[in-house]
N, C-alpha and C positions, 0 to 999 in steps of 0.2 A: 506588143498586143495593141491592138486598136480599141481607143477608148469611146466610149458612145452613151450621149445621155439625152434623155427622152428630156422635154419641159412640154408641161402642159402651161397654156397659157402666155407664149414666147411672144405670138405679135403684137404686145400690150407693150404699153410705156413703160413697164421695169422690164417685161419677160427680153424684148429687143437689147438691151443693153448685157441682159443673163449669156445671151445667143453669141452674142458678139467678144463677151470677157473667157467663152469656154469657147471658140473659136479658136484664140488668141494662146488659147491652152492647151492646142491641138487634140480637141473632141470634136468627132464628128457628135454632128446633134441633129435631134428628131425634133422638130417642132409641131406638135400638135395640138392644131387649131380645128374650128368650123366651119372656115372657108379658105381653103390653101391659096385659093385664086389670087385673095386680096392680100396676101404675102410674099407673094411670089420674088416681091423685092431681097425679101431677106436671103434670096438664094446665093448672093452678092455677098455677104456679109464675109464668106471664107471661100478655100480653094474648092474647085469644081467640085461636086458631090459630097462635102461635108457637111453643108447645112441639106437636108431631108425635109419636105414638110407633107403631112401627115392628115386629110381630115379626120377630126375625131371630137363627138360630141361627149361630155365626161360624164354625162348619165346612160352609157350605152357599154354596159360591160364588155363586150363583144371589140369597141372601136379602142376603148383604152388596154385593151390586152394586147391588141394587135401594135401600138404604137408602143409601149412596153417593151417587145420582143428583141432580144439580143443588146439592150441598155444594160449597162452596170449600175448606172447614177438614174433619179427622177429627181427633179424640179416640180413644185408644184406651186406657182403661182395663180392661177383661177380666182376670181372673184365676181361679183357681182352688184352694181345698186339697184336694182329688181324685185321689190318687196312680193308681185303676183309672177304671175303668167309661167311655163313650165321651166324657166331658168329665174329661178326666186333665191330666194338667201338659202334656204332649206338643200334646197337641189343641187346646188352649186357649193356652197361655203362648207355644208356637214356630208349629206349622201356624198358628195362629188368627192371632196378632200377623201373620204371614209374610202372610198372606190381606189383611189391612185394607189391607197397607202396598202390596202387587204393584195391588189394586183400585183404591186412591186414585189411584195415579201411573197406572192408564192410563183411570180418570176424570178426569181433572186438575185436583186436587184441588192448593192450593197450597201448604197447610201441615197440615202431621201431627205430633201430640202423642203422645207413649204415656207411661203409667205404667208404671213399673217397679217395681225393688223395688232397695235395698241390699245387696250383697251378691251380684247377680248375676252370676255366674262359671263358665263352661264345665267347669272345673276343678274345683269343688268336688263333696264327699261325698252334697251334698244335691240330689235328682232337682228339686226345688223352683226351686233355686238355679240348678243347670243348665240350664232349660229358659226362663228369664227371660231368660238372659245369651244362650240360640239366638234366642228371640223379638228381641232389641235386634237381633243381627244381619243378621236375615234382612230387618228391618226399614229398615235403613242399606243393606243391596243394592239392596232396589227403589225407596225412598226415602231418599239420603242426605241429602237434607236435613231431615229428622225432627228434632224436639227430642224428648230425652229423661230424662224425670224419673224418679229412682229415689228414690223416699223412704224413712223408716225407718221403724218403728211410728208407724201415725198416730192421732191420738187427735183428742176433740169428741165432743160429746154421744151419738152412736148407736156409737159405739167397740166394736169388741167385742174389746178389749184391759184397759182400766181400769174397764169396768160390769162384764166377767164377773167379776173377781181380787174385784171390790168385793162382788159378791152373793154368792161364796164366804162371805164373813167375816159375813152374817149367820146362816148356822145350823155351822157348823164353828169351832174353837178354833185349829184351826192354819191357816196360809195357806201347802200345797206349793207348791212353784217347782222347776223345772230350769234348771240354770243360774246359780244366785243371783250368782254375778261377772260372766255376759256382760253387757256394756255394749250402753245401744241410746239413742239419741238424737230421742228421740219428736217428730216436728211436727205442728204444728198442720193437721186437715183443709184450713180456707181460706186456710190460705197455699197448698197444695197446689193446691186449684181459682186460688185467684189469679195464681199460676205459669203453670198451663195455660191459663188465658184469656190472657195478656199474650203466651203463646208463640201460642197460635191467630191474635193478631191482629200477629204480625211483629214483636213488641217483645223478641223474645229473639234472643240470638247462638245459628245453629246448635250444635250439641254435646251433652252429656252431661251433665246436672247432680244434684249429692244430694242431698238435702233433708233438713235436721234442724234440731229448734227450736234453742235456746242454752245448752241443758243435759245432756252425755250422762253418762249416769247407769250405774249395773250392774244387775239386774234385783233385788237386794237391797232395793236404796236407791228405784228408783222402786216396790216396793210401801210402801216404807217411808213414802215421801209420799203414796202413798194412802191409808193408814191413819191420817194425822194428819188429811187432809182428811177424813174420815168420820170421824174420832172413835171411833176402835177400836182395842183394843190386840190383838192377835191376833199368836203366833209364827211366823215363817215358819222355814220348814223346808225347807230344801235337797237335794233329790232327788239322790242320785249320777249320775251318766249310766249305769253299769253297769247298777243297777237300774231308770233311765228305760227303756233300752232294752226290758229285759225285761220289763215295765211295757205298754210300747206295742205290742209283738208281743203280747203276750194281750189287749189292747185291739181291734188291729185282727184277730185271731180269730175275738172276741166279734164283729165287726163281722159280719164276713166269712160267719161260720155263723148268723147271724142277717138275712140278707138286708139289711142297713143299721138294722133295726130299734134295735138297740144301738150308737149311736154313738161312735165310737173319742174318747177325752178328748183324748189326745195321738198320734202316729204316730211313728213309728221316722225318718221325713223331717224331721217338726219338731224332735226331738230333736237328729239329728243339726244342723241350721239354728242350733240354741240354743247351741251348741258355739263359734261363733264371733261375735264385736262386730259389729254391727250399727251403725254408726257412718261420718258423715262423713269420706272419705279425707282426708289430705294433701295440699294441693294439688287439688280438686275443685275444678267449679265451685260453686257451692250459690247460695241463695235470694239471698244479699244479690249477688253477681250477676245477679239478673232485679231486683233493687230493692225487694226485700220485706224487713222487720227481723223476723225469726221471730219469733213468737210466745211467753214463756212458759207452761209447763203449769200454774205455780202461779197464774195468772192465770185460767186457763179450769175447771182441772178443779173448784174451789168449784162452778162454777155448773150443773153436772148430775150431780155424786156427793153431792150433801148427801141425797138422798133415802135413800142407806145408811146416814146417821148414826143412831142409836137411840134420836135424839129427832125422825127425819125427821118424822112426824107434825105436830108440832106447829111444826114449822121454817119457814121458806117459803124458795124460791130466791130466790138472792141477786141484787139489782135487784127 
């Protein structure tokens, strides 16, 4: 029988590595996106006709039923940093997630994956936050039997966590940060996709799991290991949250009166988000539960930040 699973949100930094570990699995897979166009690479990733890609906007009940049709498995990775405009936290993190999960279960669809995030909580300050922790739910109503991965800052080559902090440091002397003591426990992208293919294909226990490498760190200390891996001395500087704030309301002003043209660095949502540890609970499930030994970062990040070092030139990557 021919196996086939939908992922919403495939062309993104985890969803591409999902594509390629259920590939490997021999699943044909549906990838659907918003603009097939600008994926069309991924048609590459497996033999002729097993990767599919799909437009499909996840506020459009109509486009996610269609890309649905004849899947066993759903992926749902979708996410957003969008706090307005019609793809917002709301749209996307809760209705959206809400959409895949109510669609799958009355396709019958056997197994459903979503990506989450750490730190997602009904209760919390951050609209970011809060709209993750409605998404899980709404998700567990029409689908309780969902697996759900929450990971922490995840990092790997197309990172856009440890490549931006890195290309700061080559034309600026100082490296700001907000936040310098919250702690975050960074994993590895494909343990990530490795998690969700083992859960697509029945090999995880129902439930809720967190994902974080073997290292949690403060936001001090991991640019501090960025900075040895690139070979730069650069002072980080510690933003107040006082003046974060007021930082990010003139940011997203600049946004706001400039029709997106000027894009907000930080937001008053993130800031608030950076306020709390980003870290593996107490008693969680996590990776070495699905049978994965997390990855370290001091292992992986040599091998796509040497290009910031200031002999990258003449360097070559490592291997």
């Amino acid at each position: 029988m021919t196996k086939q699973a939908t992922i919403f949100g495939g062309s993104g930094f985890v969803g591409r590595y999902i594509v390629r570990r259920l590939v490997n699995a021999d699943w044909n897979v549906v990838v659907a996106v918003r603009e097939p166009d600008r994926a069309k690479d991924m048609k590459t990733f497996g033999a002729d006709g097993q990767v599919t890609l799909t437009a499909c906007n996840i506020c459009d009940e109509e486009e996610v039923a269609a890309a649905l049709e004849g899947s066993q498995a759903t992926v749902s990775c979708v996410g957003t940093f969008d706090r307005a405009g019609p793809n917002n936290f709301n749209a996307i993190q809760h209705q959206g997630a809400e959409r895949i999960a109510r669609l799958s279960s009355e396709k019958g669809v056997q197994n459903l994956v979503h990506i989450s995030s750490i730190g997602a909580d009904k209760s919390s300050d951050s609209i970011y936050s809060q709209t993750k922790a409605k998404g899980e739910e709404s998700i567990l109503n029409h689908f309780p039997e969902a697996v759900i991965l929450r990971p922490s800052v995840i990092f790997g080559p197309e990172d856009a966590f440890f490549n931006r902090f890195a290309a700061m440091t080559k034309l600026n002397p100082l490296l700001p940060v907000v936040g310098a003591d919250t702690r975050f426990q960074p994993v590895f992208v494909d343990d990530v996709a490795e998690a969700t293919v083992k859960a697509v294909e029945g090999e995880v226990d129902l439930g809720t799991y967190e994902l974080g490498g073997p290292e949690a760190l403060s936001f001090k200390q991991l640019m501090q290991l960025m900075l040895g891996v690139i070979d730069r001395n650069r002072a980080i500087v510690n933003i107040p949250f006082p003046i974060a704030r007021i930082m990010a309301f003139g940011m997203e002003t600049a946004q706001s009166l400039s029709g997106g043209l000027i894009p907000a660095q930080i937001t008053a949502d993130q800031v608030r988000s950076l306020g709390r540890d980003n870290v593996v609970s107490a008693g969680a499930k996590t990776l070495k539960d699905i049978g994965i030994a997390p990855t370290a970062m001091r292992d992986v990040l040599p091998e796509y930040l040497w290009k910031y070092r200031p002999s990258a030139r003449y360097d070559k990557a490592p291997g």
